[in-house]
C-alpha positions as CSV (number, residue, x, y, z in Angstrom):
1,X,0.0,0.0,0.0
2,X,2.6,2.3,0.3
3,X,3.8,2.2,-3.2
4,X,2.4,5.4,-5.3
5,X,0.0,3.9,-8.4
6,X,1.8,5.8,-10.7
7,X,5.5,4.5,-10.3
8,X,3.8,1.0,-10.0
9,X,2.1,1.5,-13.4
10,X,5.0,3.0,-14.9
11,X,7.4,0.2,-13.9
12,X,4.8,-2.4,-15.0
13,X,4.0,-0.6,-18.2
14,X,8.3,-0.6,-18.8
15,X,8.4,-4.2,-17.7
16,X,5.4,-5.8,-19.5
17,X,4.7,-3.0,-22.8
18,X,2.3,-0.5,-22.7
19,X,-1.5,-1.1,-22.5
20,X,-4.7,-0.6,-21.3
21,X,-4.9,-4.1,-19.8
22,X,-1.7,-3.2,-18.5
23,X,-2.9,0.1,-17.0
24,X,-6.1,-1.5,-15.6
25,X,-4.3,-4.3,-13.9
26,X,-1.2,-1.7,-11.9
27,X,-4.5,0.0,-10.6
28,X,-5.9,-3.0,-9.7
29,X,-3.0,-4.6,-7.7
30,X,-2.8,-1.0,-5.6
31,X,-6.5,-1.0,-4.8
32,X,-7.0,-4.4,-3.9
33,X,-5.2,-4.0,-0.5
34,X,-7.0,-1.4,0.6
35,X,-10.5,-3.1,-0.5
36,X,-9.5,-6.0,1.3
37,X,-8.5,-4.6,4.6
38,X,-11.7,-2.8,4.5
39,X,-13.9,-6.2,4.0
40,X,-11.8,-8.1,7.0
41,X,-12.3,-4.8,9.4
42,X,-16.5,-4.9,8.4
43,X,-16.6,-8.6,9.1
44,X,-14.6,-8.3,12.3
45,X,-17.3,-6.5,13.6
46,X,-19.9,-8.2,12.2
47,X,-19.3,-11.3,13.5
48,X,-19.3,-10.1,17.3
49,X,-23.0,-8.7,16.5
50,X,-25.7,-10.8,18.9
51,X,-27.9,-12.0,15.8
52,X,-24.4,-13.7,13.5
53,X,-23.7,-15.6,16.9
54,X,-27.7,-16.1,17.8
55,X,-27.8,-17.9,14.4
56,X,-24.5,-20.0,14.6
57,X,-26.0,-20.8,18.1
58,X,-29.2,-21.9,16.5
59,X,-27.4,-24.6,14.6
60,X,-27.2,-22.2,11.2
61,X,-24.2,-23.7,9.0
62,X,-21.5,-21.2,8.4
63,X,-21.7,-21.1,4.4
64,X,-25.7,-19.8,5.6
65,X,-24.5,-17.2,7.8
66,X,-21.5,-15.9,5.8
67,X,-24.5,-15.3,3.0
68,X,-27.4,-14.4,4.8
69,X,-25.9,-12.4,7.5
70,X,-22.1,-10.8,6.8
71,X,-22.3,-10.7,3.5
72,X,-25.2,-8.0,3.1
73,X,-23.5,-6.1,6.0
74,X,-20.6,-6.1,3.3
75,X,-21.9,-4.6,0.5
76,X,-22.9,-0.7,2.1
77,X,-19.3,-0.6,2.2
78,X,-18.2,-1.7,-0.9
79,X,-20.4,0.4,-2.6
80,X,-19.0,3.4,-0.7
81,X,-15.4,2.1,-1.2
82,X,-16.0,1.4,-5.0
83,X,-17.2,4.9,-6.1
84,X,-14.0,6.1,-4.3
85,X,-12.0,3.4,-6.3
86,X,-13.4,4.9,-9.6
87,X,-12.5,8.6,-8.5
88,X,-8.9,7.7,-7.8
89,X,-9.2,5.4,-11.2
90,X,-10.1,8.1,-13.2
91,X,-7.4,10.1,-12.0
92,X,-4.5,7.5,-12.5
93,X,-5.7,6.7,-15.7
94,X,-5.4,10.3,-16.6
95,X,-2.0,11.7,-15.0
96,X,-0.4,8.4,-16.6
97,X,-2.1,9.2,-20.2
98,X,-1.4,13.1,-19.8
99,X,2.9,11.5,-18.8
100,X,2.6,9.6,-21.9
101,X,2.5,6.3,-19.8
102,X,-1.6,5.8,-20.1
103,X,-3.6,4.6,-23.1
104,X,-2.7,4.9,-26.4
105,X,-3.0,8.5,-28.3
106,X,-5.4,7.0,-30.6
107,X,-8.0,6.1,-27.6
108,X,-10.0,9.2,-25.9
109,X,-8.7,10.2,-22.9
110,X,-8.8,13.4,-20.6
111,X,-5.1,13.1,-19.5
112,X,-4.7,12.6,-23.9
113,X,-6.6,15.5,-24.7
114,X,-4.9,17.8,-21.8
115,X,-1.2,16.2,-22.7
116,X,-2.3,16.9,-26.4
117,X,-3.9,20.4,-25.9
118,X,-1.0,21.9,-23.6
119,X,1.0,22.8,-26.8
120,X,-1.8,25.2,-27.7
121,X,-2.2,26.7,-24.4
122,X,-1.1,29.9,-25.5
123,X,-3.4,30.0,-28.4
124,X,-6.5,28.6,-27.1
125,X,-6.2,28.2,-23.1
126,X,-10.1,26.6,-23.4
127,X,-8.2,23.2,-25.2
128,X,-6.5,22.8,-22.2
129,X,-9.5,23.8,-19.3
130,X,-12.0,22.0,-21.1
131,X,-11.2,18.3,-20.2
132,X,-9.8,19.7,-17.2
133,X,-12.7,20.9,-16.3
134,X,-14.8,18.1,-17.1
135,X,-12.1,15.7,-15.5
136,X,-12.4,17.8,-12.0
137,X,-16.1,17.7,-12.2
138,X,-16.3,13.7,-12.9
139,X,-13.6,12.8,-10.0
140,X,-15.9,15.3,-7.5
141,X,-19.1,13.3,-8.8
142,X,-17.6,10.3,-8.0
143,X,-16.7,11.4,-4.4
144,X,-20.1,12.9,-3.7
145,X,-22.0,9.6,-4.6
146,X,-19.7,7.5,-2.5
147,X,-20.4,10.1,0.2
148,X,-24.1,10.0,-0.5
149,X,-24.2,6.3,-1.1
150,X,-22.6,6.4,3.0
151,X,-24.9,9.0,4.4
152,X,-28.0,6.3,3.0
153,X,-26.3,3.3,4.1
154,X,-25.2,4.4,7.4
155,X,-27.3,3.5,10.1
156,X,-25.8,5.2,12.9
157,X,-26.5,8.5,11.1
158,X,-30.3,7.7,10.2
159,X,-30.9,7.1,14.1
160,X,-29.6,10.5,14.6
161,X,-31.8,12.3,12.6
């Protein structure tokens, strides 16, 4: 985890060739940690709750608790996690294209078009503030609806209120 994503892309797009499968898998390998320690800290305390042991007490087999039980207590979490995943996504993908490292020229990309447009910045500033623009403004929607998707998952909060 405490490798940066972009000198792990970098060095995996120098070791193995350039590529979006490439580029999709070095963000994958430096999210998965975090997703992971997340899943075992939400199960840790699920499984102390009264009802996951009233139900292993009752004679419930584990495979029917993990599924009935921890599993949806899970998923609030992962959705909150995973729209945070994209933002951060989003924004690898496009420092590495806007470097030169990301996908190819030929594919659409907001770090492309900046990378592309910055030669013209004197010219036409708008080429360059554009996708900027529109980069900053899908990265922020990204974080508000993992925020939202906590505020209406979190039950501790809807007691409060």
């Amino acid at each position: 985890m405490s490798i940066p994503t972009i000198l792990l892309a970098i060095a995996l797009i120098f070791l193995m060739g350039p590529g979006v499968g490439i580029l999709v898998i070095a963000i994958t390998i430096r999210e998965i940690p975090s997703v992971t320690r997340l899943v075992r800290s939400v199960v840790l305390g699920v499984r102390e709750r009264p009802y996951v042991e009233a139900a292993l007490c009752g004679g419930a087999h584990l495979p029917k608790v993990l599924w009935r039980h921890i599993l949806p207590s899970t998923i609030p979490a992962l959705m909150v996690q995973s729209a945070n995943v994209c933002a951060s996504a989003i924004l690898i993908e496009a420092g590495l294209s806007f470097l030169g490292f990301g996908v190819p020229p030929e594919i659409p990309s907001w770090g492309n078009m900046i990378s592309t447009s910055r030669l013209y910045l004197a010219i036409a500033p708008l080429t360059v503030f554009a996708p900027g623009t529109c980069l900053a403004i899908t990265v922020l929607a990204a974080n508000l609806l993992g925020d939202g998707l906590r505020d209406l998952f979190d039950v501790r909060s809807r007691r409060r209120r």
